[in-house]
C-alpha positions, -999 to 999 in steps of 0.1 A, spaced: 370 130 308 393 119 330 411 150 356 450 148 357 465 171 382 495 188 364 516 172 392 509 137 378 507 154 342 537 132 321 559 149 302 553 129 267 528 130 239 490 117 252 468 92 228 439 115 231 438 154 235 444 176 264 418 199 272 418 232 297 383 228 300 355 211 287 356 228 251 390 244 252 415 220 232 454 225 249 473 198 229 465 174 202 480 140 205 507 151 178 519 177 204 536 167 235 536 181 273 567 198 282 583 214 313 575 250 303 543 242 295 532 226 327 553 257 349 532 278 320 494 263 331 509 267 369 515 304 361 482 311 346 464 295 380 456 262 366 462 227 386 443 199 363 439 193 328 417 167 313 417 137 289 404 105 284 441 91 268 471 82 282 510 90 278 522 72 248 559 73 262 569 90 224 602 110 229 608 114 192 590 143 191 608 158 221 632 174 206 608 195 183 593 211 213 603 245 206 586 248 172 556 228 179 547 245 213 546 282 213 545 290 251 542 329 236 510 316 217 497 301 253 504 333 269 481 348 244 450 321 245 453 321 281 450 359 285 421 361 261 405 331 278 407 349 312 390 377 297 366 358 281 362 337 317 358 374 336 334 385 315 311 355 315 311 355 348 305 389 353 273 383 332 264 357 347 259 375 380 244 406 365 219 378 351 214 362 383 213 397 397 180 407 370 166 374 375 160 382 412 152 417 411 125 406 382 112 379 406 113 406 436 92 432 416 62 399 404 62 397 444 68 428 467 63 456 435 98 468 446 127 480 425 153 493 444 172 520 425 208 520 449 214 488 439 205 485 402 232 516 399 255 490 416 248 465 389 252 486 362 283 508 374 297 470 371 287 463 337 300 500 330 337 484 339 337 455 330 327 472 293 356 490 293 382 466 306 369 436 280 350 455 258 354 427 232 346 401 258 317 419 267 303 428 230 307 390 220 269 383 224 274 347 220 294 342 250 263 351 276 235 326 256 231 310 293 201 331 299 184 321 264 158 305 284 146 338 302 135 357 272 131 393 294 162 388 314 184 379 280 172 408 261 177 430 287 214 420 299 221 424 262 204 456 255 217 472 282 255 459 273 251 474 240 235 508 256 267 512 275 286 507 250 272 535 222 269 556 256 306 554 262 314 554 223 296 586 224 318 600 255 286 606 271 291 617 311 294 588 334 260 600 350 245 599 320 257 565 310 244 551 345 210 565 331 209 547 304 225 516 318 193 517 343 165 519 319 181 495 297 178 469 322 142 478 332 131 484 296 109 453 295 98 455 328 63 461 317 63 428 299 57 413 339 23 427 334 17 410 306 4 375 307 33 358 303 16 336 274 21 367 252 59 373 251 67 334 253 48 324 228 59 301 202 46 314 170 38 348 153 16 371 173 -22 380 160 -23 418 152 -49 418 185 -23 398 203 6 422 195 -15 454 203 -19 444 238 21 433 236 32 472 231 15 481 261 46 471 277 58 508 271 31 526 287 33 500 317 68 500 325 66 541 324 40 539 353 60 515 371 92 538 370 72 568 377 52 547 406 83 539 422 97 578 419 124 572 393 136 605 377 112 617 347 138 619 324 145 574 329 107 572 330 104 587 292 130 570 278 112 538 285 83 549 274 101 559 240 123 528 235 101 518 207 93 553 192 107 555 153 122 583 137 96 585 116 67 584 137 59 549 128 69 538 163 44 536 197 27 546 219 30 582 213 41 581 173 67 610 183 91 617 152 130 632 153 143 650 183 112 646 202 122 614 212 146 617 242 183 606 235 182 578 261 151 563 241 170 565 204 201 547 222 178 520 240 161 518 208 190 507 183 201 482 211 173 463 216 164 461 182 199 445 173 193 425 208 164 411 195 170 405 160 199 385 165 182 363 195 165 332 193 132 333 197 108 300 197 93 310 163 127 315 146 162 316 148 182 345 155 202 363 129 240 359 126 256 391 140 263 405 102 224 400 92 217 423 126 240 449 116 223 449 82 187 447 100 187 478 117 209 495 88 182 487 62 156 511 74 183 532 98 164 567 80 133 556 89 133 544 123 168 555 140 186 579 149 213 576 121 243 590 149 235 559 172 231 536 143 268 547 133 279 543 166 264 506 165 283 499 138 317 518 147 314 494 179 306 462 165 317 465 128 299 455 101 310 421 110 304 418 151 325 401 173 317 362 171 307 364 135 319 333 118 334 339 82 348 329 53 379 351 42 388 360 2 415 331 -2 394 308 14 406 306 49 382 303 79 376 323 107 362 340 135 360 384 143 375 389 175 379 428 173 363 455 157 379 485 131 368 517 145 380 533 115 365 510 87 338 489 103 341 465 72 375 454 77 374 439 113 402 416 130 400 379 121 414 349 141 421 325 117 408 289 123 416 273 92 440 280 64 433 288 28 434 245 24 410 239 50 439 226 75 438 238 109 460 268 118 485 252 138 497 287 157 473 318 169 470 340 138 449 369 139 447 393 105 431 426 98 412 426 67 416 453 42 402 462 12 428 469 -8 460 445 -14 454 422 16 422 395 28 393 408 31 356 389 43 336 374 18 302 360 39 292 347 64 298 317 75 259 291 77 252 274 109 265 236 96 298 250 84 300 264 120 291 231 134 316 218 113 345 238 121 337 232 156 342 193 157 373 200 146 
């Protein structure tokens, strides 16, 4: 597309559409540039636009400015987008961050404690400044192609976030933001063959795969981490009902940090790609780890999952009771169901021309039906 600096920007209708960015749609060709709009864009911190049209010198439409361009709407989009902006990039860096000290530890068998503390007092902020930003799991699929560093950006995100749902001390949340980053650290001394595999593992195969546990305990205690971070790695995959490994400890004998780490990854991983499956929608996660929540966690943190993320996560795509389309961009704290929906299109299947977000309800108002399957996605995204 071609870059048009807002300067040389004409104040008409274009034959193509505007965009902010490569996937971020500002104006259809319907909709002409104004004034405000371009002073609007300056405002924001934005000096080129992009299209591959031209100005179409239409001034009929001029005059309908004010009701087909909402410059309250742009205020809106454009603050969510920064957030949305800040917190990729913010993950990105934490990725970049893991993807070094990973690559540090194969080499040197350093970990340097003072500065993943750093990295997760960050993620700790950034959490609670765009917290829906943040839980929108979707948004951070750039490090897909690094299996350990993806799950563990992700689990530790999550971690943070049922730490500071349950008002845990900041200490404490730095705790568990550390060995949520480091929980697959034992995975390095794994052949690397095992965890990247593209099909189901062989029972032998996965045996030697849980060994992780005991591994990344020894490095943490190896490399005098406090006892307390060193356990709860090594119980990240322990199971409420003693069904877990490697020490098949049941209830309260597994350490709080290890339940927490354990709901999070197991959401993590269940709705991430792997090269043997898809990963589930953010709904089928939620359901996932609420299935067999009395049998394998602790039910508190599994309620705190899902008072955090809703039933319905942030990002899920769905299809609304009067047939309208959307996306959840905010949970419901108080009934995890009902989450807020930004509509995408109508009840008719027309694109919602101005930023409408509803809360669901269950009771005389809109509530989600499903789910929404990966074409309909596709096909609400060439849109």
């Amino acid at each position: 597309m071609k870059k048009i600096s807002l300067r040389d920007l004409s104040v008409s209708c274009y034959s193509e559409p505007i965009f902010l960015d490569e996937n971020y749609i500002l104006l259809t060709p319907a909709t002409p540039v104004t004034i405000e709009l371009k002073n609007r864009l300056l405002t924001w911190g934005y000096k080129y636009v992009f299209s591959n049209g031209s100005p179409t010198n239409k001034t009929d439409t001029l005059s309908l400015v004010k009701k087909e361009v909402n410059i309250a709407v742009l205020d809106i989009n454009m603050k969510e987008k920064k957030k949305q902006d800040e917190a990729v990039k913010i993950c990105r860096s934490v990725s970049e961050y893991l993807t070094r000290l990973f690559d540090i530890f194969l080499r040197k068998q350093i970990l340097d404690i003072v500065e993943i503390t750093s990295e997760v007092k960050i993620l700790i902020t950034a959490i609670k400044t765009h917290k829906n930003q943040m839980l929108n799991l979707s948004l951070i699929d750039f490090v897909e192609n690094n299996k350990i560093v993806n799950q563990s950006l992700k689990t530790t995100i999550i971690s943070l976030a049922i730490a500071d749902f349950l008002k845990l001390p900041s200490h404490k949340q730095i705790d568990i933001g550390i060995v949520a980053m480091l929980h697959e650290i034992g995975m390095l001394r794994i052949p690397k063959e095992l965890y990247e595999v593209g099909r189901v593992l062989s029972p032998e195969e996965r045996k030697r795969l849980t060994t992780h546990t005991v591994l990344g305990f020894k490095i943490l205690k190896t490399a005098s981490f406090p006892m307390p971070l060193a356990i709860a790695l090594l119980d990240h995959h322990e199971r409420i009902d003693g069904q877990g490994y490697p020490r098949n400890l049941t209830g309260d004998k597994i350490s709080l940090y290890g339940k927490i780490i354990s709901v999070a990854s197991s959401y993590v991983s269940a709705v991430s790609k792997r090269a043997y499956r898809e990963g589930k929608d953010g709904h089928e996660g939620i359901m996932y780890i609420l299935k067999d929540s009395k049998k394998k966690f602790d039910e508190n943190i599994v309620r705190a999952l899902v008072r955090i993320l809703s039933i319905y996560p942030i990002g899920t795509h769905v299809l609304l009771s009067d047939n309208s389309k959307g996306v959840v961009i905010n949970s419901n704290i108080e009934q995890p169901r009902f989450p807020f929906v930004y509509l995408i299109t109508d009840a008719e299947g027309k694109p919602c021309g101005k930023h409408k977000t509803i809360q669901t309800s269950e009771t005389g108002g809109v509530h989600i039906a499903r789910t929404l399957t990966p074409e309909e996605i596709s096909a609400l995204d060439q849109r």
